[in-house]
N, C-alpha and C positions, 0 to 999 in steps of 0.2 A: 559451600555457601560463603559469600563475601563476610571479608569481619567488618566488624566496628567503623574499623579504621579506613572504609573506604573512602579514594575520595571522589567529590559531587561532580567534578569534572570525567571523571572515569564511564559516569552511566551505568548502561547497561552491560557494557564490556565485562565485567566482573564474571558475569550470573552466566554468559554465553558460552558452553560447552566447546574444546577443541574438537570432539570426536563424536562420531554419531548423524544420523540423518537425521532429516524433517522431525520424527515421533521424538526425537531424545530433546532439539531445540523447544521444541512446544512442551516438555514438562520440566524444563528448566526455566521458560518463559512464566510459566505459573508463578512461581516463587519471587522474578523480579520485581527486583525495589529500587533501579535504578533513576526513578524520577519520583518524584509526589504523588502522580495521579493515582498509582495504584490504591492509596487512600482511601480513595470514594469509590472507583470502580467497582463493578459486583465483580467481574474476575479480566484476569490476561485474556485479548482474543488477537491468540496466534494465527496465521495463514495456513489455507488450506486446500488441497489439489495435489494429484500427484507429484510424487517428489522428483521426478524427471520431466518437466513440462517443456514442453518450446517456446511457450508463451507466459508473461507473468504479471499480472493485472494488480498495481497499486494503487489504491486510494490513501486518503488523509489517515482515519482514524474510524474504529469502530462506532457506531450511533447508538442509538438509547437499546434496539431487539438485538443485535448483537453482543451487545454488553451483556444482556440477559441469556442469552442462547450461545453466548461463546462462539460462536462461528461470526467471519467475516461477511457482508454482502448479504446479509438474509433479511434485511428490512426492504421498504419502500422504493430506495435507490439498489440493492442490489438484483432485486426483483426486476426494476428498467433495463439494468445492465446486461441482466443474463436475456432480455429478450431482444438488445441492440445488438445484442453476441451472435445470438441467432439468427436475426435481419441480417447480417453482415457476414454469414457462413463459416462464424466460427464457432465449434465446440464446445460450450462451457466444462465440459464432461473433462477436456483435456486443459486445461488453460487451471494454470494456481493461483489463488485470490490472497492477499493480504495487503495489509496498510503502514503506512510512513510512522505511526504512532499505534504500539499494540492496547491503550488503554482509553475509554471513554473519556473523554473531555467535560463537561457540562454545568450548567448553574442551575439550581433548579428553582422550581416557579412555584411559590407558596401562597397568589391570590388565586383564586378560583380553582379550577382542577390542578389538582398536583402532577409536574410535569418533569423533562428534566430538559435543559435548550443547548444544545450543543452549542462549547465552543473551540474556535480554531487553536492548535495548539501552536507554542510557542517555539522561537528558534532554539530554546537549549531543551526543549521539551523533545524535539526532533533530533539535536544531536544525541543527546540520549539513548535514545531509542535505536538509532544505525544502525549500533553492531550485530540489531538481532536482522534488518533486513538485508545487512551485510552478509551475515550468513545466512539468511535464504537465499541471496543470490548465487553462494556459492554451491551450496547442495541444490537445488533446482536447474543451475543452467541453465538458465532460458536463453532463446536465439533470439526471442523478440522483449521486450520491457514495454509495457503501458504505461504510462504518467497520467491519473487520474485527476485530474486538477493541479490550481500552481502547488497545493502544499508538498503531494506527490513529487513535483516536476524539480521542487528545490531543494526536496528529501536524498536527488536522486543527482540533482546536474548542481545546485548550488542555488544560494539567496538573489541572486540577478535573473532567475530564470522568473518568462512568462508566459503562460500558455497561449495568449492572443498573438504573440509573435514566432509561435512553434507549432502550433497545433496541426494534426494530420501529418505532416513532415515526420519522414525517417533521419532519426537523427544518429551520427555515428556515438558509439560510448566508446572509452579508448581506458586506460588502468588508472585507478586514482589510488590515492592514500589510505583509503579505507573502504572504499566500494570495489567490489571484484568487478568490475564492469565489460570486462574482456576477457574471452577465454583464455588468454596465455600458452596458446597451441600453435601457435603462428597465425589462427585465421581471427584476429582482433577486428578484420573488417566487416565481419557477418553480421557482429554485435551490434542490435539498433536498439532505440527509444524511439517510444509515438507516445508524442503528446495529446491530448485530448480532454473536453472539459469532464469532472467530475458527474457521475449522473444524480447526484441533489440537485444540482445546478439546471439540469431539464427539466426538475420536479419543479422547480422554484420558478422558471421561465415562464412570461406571460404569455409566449406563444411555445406551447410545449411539445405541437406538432411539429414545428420546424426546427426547436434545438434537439428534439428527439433524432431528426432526419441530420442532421449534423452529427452527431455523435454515432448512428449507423456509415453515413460517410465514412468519418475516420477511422472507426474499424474495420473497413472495407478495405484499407490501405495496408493495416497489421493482416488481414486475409490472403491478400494477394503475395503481399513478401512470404510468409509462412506457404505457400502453393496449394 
């Protein structure tokens, strides 16, 4: 366990085990305290899917039934996703789900019904956070990477990144400073990102038929490269 004396710039990196797969990161992710949020969150919701996936689907942050249920993608929008997964001939079965920030975000709504309103996290709220889906990227390996929205896509590629200017595009990832993004076996070129919008953002769309059929689109593209 970090001491005291941790500092704020460090994050999450402290609490992130050297050793161990997917089961040992997720119950040391319980314990972090590397940002604030953990505060109010009901608990950590670590990522979840086989730890050898080809595929590895990130979103922003977990929502109000995830918060609750500890799993990633089990509300509203990940109920859209797993069925644009489908439309689009990929496997939910096989594909690993987690998000850019492992902790609920939210303000909550004290006129009328009690609520909780998600909100987007912040840039140090994300650096924070990294080192834990730095190491999922390492223990999963995946051949493909999703970028579920921009918060995703700048979790992953950096704060200049936009999804209306990337989306559907196989994009190469090459080694960074702290993202494993390349296998480092000589074949670094396999290594892709598909951008894509987030599935609240279909929920939220006034024509939800046709950003639905968009978002089937561009997992069609993660389909095809995956064979």
């Amino acid at each position: 366990m970090p001491g005291s004396d941790q500092k704020a710039s460090d994050g999450a990196l402290p609490y992130v085990p050297t050793r161990g797969g997917i089961p040992a990161l997720r119950r040391a992710a319980a314990d972090c305290r590397g940002c604030p949020l953990y505060e109010n969150a009901t608990q950590t919701v670590f990522g979840a899917g086989p730890a050898r996936a080809r595929l590895m689907l990130v979103g922003e942050q977990p929502g109000d039934q995830e918060d609750r249920a500890g799993e990633p993608f089990v509300g509203p929008a990940g109920r859209l996703l797993r069925s644009a997964l489908g439309e689009a001939g990929l496997d939910e079965d096989q594909a690993y789900f987690t998000n850019a920030v492992k902790h609920f975000k939210f303000a909550p709504v004290t006129e009328g019904r009690k609520r909780r309103i998600h909100k987007a996290p912040s840039l140090g709220e994300l650096t924070a956070c990294r080192p834990w889906l730095a190491a999922e990227l390492r223990r999963v390996d995946p051949e493909l990477v999703v970028a579920l929205g921009a918060t995703a896509g700048k979790s992953l590629l950096g704060g200049s990144f936009k999804v209306t200017e990337s989306r559907g595009a196989l994009l190469p990832l090459t080694p960074g400073t702290d993202l494993p993004l390349a296998t480092g076996d000589g074949s670094d070129g396999d290594r892709r990102l598909l951008a894509t919008v987030h599935p609240s953002a279909v929920l939220r769309s006034k024509d939800r038929d046709e950003a639905f059929a968009g978002l089937v689109s561009d997992l069609r593209v993660a389909s095809r490269f995956l064979g």
